[in-house]
Every structure is written in C-alpha cells, then in structure tokens.
C-alpha positions in Angstrom: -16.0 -13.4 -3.2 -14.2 -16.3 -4.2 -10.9 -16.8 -2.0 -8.8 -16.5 -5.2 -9.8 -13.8 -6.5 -9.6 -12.0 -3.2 -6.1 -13.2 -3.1 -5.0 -12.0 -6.5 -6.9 -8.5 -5.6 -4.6 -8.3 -2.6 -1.2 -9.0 -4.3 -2.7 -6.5 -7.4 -2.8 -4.0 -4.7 0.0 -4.6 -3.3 2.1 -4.6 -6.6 0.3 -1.3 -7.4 1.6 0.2 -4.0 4.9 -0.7 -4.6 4.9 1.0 -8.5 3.3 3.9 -7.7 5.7 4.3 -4.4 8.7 3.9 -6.2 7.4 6.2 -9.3 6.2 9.2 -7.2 8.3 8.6 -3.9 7.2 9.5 -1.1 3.0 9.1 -0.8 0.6 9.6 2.3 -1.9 6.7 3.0 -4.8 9.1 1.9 -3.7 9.7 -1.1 -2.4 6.1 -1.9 -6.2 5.1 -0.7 -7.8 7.8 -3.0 -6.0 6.6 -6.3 -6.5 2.5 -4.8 -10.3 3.3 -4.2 -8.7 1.7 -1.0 -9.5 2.4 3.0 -6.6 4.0 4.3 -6.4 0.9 6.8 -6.1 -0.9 3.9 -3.0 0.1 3.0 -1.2 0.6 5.9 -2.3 -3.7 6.1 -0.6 -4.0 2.5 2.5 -1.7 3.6 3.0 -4.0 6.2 2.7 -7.0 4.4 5.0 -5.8 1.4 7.6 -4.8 4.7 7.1 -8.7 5.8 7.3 -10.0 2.6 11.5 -8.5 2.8 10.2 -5.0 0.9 11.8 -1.7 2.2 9.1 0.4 2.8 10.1 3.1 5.4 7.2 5.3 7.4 7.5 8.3 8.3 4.8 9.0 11.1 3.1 12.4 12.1 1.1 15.0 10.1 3.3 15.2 7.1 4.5 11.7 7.5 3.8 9.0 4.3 5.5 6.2 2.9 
C-alpha cells in the first residue's frame, strides 16, 4: 500500500474515533473495532495517538472499562 494512502487511512480512522466517541460517549475497543472493521489493537494505537496528538481521551480499564 502506498505510504500515503496508509497515512490518510490512519488519520480517517482516527477522525472516525474521535466522531463516533464524542456522538455515542463512552465506547469499548470491541465495539469501536466492530463498527472500524478495525483490530481492537488497532484502536487502542489510534487512542493513543489522538491522546499524543493533545486529544482528551480518558480510559477507563477493567471489564466494563471503554473510552
């Protein structure tokens, strides 16, 4: 794949994270991977690239935990 494309991919991911995150609140990596067709290591690399990038995306860890 050629490197651009892959890089607009990535920020088209990570722009749809941060829509659907603010239009449904709080999400669980499954089900943010299910509507992405994404791995769920996927997003949690997008999460913490939208959290570098100066987004405030807060975790919440454990069974019922989610973004």
């Amino acid at each position: 794949m050629d490197r651009k494309v892959m890089s607009m991919s990535k920020v088209s991911n990570s722009l749809r994270i941060l829509l659907l995150l603010s239009k449904n609140g709080k999400m669980s990596g499954e089900q943010l991977a299910s509507l992405l067709e994404l791995s769920e290591r996927s997003i949690r690399k997008h999460i913490e690239d939208l959290s570098m990038a100066g987004f405030a995306i807060h975790t919440i860890r454990g069974r019922n935990g989610g973004y």
